[in-house]
N, C-alpha and C positions, 0 to 999 in steps of 0.2 A: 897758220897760213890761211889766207882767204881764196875761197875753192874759185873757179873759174866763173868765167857768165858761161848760164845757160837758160834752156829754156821750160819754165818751171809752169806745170799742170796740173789740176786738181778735178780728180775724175769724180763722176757724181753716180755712176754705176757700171758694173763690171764691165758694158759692151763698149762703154765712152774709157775704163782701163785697157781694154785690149785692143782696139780703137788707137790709144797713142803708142802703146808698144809696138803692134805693127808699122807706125810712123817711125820705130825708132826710138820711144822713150824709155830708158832704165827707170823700170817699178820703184815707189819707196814704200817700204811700208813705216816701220819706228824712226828707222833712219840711226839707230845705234853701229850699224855694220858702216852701210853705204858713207855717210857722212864723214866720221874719221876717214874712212880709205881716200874719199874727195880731198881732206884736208893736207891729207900726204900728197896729190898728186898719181897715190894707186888709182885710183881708179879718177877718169875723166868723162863724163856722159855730157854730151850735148846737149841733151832733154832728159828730165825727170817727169814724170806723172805719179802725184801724190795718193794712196788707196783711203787716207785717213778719211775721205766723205762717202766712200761707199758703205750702208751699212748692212748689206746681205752678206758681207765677209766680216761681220763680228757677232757672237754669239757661242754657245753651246744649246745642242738639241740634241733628244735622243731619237734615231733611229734606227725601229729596230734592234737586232741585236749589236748596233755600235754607238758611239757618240759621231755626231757631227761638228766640227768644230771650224768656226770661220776661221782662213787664214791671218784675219788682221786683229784677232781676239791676243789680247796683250798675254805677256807672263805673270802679270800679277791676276787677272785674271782667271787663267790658267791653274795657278795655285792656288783662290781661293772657292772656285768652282767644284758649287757640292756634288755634282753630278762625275765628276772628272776624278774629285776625291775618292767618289763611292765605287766607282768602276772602274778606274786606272790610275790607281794610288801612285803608279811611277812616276806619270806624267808630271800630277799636281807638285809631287816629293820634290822631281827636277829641275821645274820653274819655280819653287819657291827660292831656292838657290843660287840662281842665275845676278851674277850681277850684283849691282847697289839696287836702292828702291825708285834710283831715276831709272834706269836698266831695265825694270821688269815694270815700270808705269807705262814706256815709251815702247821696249822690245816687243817684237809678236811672233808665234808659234810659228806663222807660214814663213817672214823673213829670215827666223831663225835655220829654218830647212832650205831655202832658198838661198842661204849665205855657203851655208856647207861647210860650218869651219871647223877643221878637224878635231878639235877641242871642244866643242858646243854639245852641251850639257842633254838640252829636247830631243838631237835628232837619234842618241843612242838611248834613251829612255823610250823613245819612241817605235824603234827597231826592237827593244827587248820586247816591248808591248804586243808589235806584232800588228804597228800602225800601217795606216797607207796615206796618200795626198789625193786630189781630184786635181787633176791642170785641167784649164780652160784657154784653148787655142783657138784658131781660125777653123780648124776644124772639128772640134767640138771639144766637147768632154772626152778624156781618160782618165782610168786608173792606177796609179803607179807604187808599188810596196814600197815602205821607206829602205829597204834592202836594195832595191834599185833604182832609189833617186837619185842618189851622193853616189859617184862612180870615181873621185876623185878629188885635190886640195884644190876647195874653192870652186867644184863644178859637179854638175847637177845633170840630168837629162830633163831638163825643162828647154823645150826651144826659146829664140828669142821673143817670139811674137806669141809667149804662153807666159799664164799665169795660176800660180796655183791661189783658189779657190776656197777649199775643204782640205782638214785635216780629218781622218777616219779613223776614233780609236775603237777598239774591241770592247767590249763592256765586261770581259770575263777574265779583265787584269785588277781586278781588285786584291787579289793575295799577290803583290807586288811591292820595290822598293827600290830607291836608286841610291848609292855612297858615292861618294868623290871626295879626291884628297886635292887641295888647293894651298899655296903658299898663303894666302888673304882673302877673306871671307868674298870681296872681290873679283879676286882673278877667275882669271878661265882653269877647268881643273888641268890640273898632270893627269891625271887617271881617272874617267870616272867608268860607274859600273849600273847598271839598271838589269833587274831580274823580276822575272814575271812567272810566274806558276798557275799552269792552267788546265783543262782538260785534255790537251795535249800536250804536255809536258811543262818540263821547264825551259823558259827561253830566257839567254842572258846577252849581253851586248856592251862595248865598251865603248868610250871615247880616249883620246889621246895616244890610241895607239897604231897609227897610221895614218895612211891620206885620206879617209872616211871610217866610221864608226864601225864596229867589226861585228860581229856575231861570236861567243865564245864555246863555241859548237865541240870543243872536249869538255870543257866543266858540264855541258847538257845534257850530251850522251851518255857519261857519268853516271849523274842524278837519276837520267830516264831508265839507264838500266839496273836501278837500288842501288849502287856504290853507294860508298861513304863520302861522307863532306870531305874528308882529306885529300882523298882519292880525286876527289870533284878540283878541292883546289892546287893539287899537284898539275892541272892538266889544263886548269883555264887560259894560261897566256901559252899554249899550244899553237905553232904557227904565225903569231904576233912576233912582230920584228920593230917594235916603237924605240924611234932615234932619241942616241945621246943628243942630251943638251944641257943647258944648266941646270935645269930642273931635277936630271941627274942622269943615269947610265944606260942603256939598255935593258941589263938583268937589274936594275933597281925597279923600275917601269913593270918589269914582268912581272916581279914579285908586288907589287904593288895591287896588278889586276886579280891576284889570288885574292891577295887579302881582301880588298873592296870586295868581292864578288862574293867573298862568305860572310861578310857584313849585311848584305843588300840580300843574300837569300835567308839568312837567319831572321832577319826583319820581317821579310817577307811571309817566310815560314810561321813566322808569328799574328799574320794579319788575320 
């Protein structure tokens, strides 16, 4: 299906991007999300404005004790990023994953947080990591944990006339790793799981298993207080309530985030 007319902009730097969004224009960034849902008629924008010519939102840097990372910095970049490797093994682990190789050439870190799709692979890699984002609005810069960016399927607390900017990973997730089980090396996972081991504990985090990425806050407390791995994964999908589909049952799903989640800490435990 051929998406609609509209009115199509290519911004040249961040203040000429939020510039059109306050006029009203739906941000692109890869355009892997947006695109198809235009093609269905989901989604309908009147104006786009393009972020592919700004280049202050592509990159990795280090700051300080985090990484900086553009929001328009692709997945494949992402994944082969030695700095992201070295210091948030999750992150790289989860975007190498993502998709085919058009997927992760095209895909980018901030649209993938900005999409919010319950399934999407970054934003719960990113949540175990213990990331945050930078919005850029009219009225300035905030900071927002990625625990409460995604409040919901498909929705974010990013206003309309904001943009996120910066990704902020912690540089002390490097004894980290993410599992997901997927029908095709393709698809989006049924489950996936990311765990990160740090000076303050263990933090783990799921996708698939509700309307936003979850926190797996009994397999933590677990871990944090010496329990056993068993014990850890008797208690992970605690409170998780992920819908039957075809993909399979309720309690298939729960037991699924056990298993991943002793996958993704044995990994981890190993880095």
């Amino acid at each position: 299906m051929i998406p609609s007319t509209l009115e199509y902009t290519k911004a040249r730097s961040i203040d000429e991007a939020l510039a059109a969004v306050a006029a009203g224009a739906r941000p692109l960034a890869g355009g892997m999300s947006l695109l198809p849902m235009m093609r269905l008629r989901l989604a309908s924008p009147g104006a786009v404005v393009d972020l592919g010519g700004v280049p202050e939102l592509v990159g990795v840097c280090e700051d300080g004790d985090e990484l900086a990372v553009g929001a328009m910095t692709t997945h494949r970049a992402i994944a082969n990023d030695p700095l992201i490797a070295r210091h948030c093994h999750v992150v790289a682990q989860a975007a190498a994953g993502v998709g085919s190789m058009t997927i992760r050439n095209r895909g980018t870190i901030g649209g993938s947080l900005a999409h919010a799709d319950p399934h999407g692979d970054l934003p719960a890699a990113i949540l175990a990591a213990g990331g945050a984002v930078i919005v850029r609005g009219p009225g300035g810069e905030r900071r927002v944990d990625v625990g409460d960016l995604i409040t919901s399927y498909l929705t974010t607390t990013i206003a309309d006339d904001e943009l996120i900017t910066q990704v902020r990973l912690p540089k002390d997730a490097a004894q980290s790793a993410y599992a997901k089980f997927h029908r095709r090396a393709i698809d989006w996972s049924i489950i996936g799981v990311g765990v990160s081991i740090g000076a303050d504990g263990v933090r783990a985090a799921a996708t698939g298993v509700g309307e936003r990425p979850m926190r797996l806050t009994g397999f933590e407390s677990v871990l944090d207080g010496g329990g056993s791995l068993e014990a850890a994964i008797a208690r992970a999908a605690e409170g998780l309530s992920p819908t039957a589909d075809l993909d399979g049952s309720t309690e298939y799903k729960q037991h699924l985030v056990g298993v991943l989640a002793a996958r993704a800490y044995a990994e981890a435990s190993s880095r």
